[in-house]
N, C-alpha and C positions, 0 to 999 in steps of 0.2 A: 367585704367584697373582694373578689379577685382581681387578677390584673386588668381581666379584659371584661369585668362584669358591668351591665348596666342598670341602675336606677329603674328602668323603665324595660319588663321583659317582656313588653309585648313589640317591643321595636329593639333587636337587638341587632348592635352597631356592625354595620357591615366593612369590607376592604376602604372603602371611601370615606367611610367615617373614621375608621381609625387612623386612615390617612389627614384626614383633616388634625386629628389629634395629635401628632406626629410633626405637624406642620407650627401647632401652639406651643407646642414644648420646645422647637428649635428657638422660635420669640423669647418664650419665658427665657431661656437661657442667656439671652441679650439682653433684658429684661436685669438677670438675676447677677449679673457683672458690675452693671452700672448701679446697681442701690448698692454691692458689695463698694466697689470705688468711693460712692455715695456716703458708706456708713466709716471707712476707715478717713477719708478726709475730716471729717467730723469729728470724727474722738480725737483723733490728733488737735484739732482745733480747741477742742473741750476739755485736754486732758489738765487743765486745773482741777473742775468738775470730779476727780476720783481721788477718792480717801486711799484706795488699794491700787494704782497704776500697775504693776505687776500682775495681779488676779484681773484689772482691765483688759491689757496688754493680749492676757493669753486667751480671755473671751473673743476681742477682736480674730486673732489667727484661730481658733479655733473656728469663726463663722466663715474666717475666708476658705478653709480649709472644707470646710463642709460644701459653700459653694463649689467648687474645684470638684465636689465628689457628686453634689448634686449632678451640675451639670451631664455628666460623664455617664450617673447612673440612670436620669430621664434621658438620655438617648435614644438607648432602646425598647423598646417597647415590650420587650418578657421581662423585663428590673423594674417595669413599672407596678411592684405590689402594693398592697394596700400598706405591709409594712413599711414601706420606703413613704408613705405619703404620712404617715402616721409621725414616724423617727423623724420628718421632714418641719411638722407640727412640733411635733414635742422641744427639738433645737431651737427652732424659735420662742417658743414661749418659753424656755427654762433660762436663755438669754435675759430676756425681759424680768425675770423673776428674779434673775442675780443682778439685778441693775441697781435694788437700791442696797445690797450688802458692797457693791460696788463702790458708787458714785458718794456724793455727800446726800442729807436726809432732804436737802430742798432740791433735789436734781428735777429737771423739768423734762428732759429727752431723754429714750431706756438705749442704752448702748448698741442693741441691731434699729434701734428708730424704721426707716423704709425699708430695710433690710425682710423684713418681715414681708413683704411684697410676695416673696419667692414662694413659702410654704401655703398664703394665702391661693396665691393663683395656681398653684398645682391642683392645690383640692378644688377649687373654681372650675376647671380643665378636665379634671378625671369625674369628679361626681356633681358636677353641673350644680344649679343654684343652690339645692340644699348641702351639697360639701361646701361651697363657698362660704354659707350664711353660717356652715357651724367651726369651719374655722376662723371666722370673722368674730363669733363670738368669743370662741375659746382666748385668741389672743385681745380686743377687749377686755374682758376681764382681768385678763393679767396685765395687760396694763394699769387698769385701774385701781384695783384692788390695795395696793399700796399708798399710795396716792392719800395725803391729809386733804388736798384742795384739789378742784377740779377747773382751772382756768377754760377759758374762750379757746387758747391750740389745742389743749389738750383733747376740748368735746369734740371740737371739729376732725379732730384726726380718728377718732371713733366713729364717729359719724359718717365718714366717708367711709372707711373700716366694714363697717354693717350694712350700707346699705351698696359700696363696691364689688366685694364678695361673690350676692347673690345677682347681681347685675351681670357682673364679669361671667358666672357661671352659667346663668340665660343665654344668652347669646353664644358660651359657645357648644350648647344642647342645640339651639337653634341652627347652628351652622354644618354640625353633626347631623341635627333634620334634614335640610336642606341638601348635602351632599348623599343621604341615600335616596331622598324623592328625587333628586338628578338621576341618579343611575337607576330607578325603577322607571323614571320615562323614558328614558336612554332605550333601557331594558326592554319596553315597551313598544318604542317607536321601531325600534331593529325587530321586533317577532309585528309588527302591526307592517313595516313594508315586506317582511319575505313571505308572509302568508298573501298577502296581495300581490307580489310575483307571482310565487305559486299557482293562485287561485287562477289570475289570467292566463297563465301559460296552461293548464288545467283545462278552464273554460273555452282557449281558442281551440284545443286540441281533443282532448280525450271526452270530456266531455259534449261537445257539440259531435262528436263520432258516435258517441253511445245513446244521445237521445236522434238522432236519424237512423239509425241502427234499430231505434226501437220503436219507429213512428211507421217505418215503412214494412220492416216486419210486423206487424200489428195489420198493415193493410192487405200486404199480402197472405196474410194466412199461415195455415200445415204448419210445417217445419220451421218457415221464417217467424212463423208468430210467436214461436216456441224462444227461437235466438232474442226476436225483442223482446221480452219477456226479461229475456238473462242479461242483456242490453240494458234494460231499464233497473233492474235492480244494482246492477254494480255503480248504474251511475247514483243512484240514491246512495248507496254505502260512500261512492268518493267524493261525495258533496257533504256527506255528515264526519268526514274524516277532516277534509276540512277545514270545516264550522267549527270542529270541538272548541280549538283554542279559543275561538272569539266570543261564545256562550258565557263564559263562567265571568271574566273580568268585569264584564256590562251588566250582571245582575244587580250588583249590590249601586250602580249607577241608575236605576229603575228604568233600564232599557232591555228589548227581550228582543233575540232575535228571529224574527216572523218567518224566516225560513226556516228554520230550524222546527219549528213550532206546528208551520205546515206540515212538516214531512211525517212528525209523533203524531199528527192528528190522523192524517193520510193512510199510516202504518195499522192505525188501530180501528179503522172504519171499516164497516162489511162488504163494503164494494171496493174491488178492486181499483185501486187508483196510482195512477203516473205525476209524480209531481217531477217538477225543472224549476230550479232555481239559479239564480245568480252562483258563480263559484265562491266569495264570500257572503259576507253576512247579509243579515238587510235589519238591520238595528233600530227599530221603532219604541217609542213609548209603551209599556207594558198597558193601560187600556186600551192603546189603538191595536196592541197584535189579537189580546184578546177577542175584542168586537171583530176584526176582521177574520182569524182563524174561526168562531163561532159564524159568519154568515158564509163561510165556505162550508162548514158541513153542515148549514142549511142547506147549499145547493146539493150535497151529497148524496143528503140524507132523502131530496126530492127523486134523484137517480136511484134510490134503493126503493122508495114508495111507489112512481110512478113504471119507471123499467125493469126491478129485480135484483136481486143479490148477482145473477152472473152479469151483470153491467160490466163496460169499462166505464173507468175518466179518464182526466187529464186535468192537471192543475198546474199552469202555467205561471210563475210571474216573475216579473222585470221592475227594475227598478230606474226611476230617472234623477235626474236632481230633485226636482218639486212633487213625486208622488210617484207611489208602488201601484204596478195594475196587473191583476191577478184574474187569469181567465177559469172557466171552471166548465169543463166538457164533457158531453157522453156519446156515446154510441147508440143510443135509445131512439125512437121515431119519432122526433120531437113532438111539441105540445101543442093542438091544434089553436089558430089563432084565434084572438079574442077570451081565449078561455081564461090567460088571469086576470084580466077588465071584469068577467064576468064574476071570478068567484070574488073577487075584490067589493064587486058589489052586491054579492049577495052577503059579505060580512063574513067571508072564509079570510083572513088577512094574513095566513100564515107564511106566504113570501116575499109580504109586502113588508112586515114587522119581523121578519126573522131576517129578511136579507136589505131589501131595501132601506130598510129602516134604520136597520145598524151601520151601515155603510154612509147612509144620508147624516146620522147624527155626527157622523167622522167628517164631514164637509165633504162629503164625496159622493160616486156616484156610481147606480148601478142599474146595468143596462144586460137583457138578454135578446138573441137570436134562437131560430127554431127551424128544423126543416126535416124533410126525411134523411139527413146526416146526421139529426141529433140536436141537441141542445146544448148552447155556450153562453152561459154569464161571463162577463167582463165587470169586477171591480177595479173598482179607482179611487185607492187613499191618498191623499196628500197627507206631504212630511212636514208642510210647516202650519 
């Protein structure tokens, strides 16, 4: 592995995790003092314990020496290579393996004893539980391996050995996790307020100019009808410019944004149609945008059967806290009344089960009006 490779490349460590990492190696370094302190007070205490005092002696400075360079070289964060984590291992276990050409043949503690802390938790630190678990073995075994008898300190210091390691190493993959899902909601939360600046500053302005713009030109006719027209489409292009960002993150969340969804549906219908939407999203559950986008171009599809392909619409809708309500308009001579009681009951059901019905199965409700202006369904989904 390289210096700055990770285990795990579908989540590869960002500024904040290597900071985090940056922050365990200043520890280990405090860490890696006190076992040094640790390990020479000890051999001075034990130096009956060595057949070769001299070949001890130079073990001792030789680890303090190494510390001094550890230290120095986990500093920085481009020294951190796999070599250095490796030469880090190897010092300590070769320690442990000159311990019994060292000490006498019944010696019970290897000359770096906790000293060995140091190379453990590196690898713990850079390659997370499985560097830990396989430098936890590595030195295990050399400790043991010499060894005629196995007393009660001895298992327990392996024991913690094996299973400290990959402990140590967990948690600090886990703290590494934890400091990049900070900063993707961080990340998140700073793109989720300026596009809701945006959007409102948008919404108070340009867009409430451009659907009046396109509502009154539309009534007035010629010329004017022509500018709403181009009114109305810019405002569909700056409501889907937008939308973009807030589409994609909510997918894999199983929420779909219903404006967004109107506007592709709107786009692609044969009758010409005005949709207005909120300046952001309007983020519902993927069956309720479904069912609702589906009984809007039911109403549509009734203004292309009933009125004609040069029809307008207009498809309206607002969102509150507890429910979205989506109006759906035409220009047609509306529907004389009584007539959907009647086809209702002759067993025509196709407004009742294509619009009603789907709207009603949402806990909501759908209501139309009719007059020589035209025809306006008004749905009504609630969000909770």
């Amino acid at each position: 592995m390289s210096a700055h490779a990770h285990p795990r490349t579908a989540a590869p460590r960002t500024d904040s995790a290597l900071a985090v990492e940056d922050r365990l190696y200043s520890a280990l370094a405090i860490v890696r003092v006190v076992v040094t302190i640790n390990m020479v007070g000890l051999n001075a205490y034990r130096r009956d314990t060595f057949q070769h005092p001299t070949l001890g002696l130079a073990v001792v400075l030789a680890l303090v020496a190494w510390t001094a360079a550890a230290i120095w070289l986990y500093h920085d964060r481009a020294r951190r290579t796999s070599l250095l984590l490796v030469a880090d291992l190897a010092i300590a276990v070769a320690a442990m393996a000159l311990t019994p050409l060292v000490k006498t043949p019944d010696f019970n503690a290897t000359i770096p004893g906790f000293w060995v802390m140091g190379a453990l938790l590196a690898w713990a630190i850079h390659w997370h539980w499985k560097g830990g678990l396989v430098a936890a073995i590595a030195l295990s075994v050399t400790d043991l391996l010499p060894r005629s008898d196995l007393d009660q300190g001895n298992y327990g210091n392996v024991f913690l050995v094996l299973i400290g390691g990959p402990i140590v190493g967990y948690m600090c993959e886990s703290l590494q996790r934890m400091a990049r899902e900070r900063d993707a909601a961080e990340r998140a939360a700073a793109a989720a307020e300026e596009r809701t600046r945006l959007a409102r500053a948008v919404h108070d302005g340009v867009l409430q100019v451009l659907t009046m713009t396109q509502r009154r030109g539309a009534a007035a006719g010629g010329e004017w009808a022509d500018l709403g027209r181009l009114a109305g489409e810019q405002e569909r292009s700056l409501r889907s410019l937008i939308r973009q960002q807030d589409t994609l993150p909510t997918a894999a969340e199983g929420r779909v944004d219903l404006a967004g969804a109107l506007e592709a549906m709107a786009t692609a219908h044969p009758v010409r149609v005005d949709v207005a939407t909120p300046g952001g999203a309007l983020l519902v559950d993927a069956h309720v945008a479904t069912e609702t986008v589906a009984a809007v171009r039911a109403c549509l599809d009734n203004v292309l059967a009933h009125v004609g392909p040069e029809a307008s619409a207009w498809v309206l809708a607002q969102a509150a806290p507890d429910a979205i309500t989506i109006s759906v308009r035409d220009d047609g001579p509306g529907i004389a009344s009584g007539r959907l009681e009647q086809a209702e009951a002759e067993g025509r059901l196709g407004v009742v089960s294509s619009i009603r019905g789907r709207i009603e199965e949402l806990g909501g409700t759908a209501t139309m009006e009719s007059g020589s202006w035209g025809t306006e369904w008004e749905l009504t989904v609630p969000l909770a």
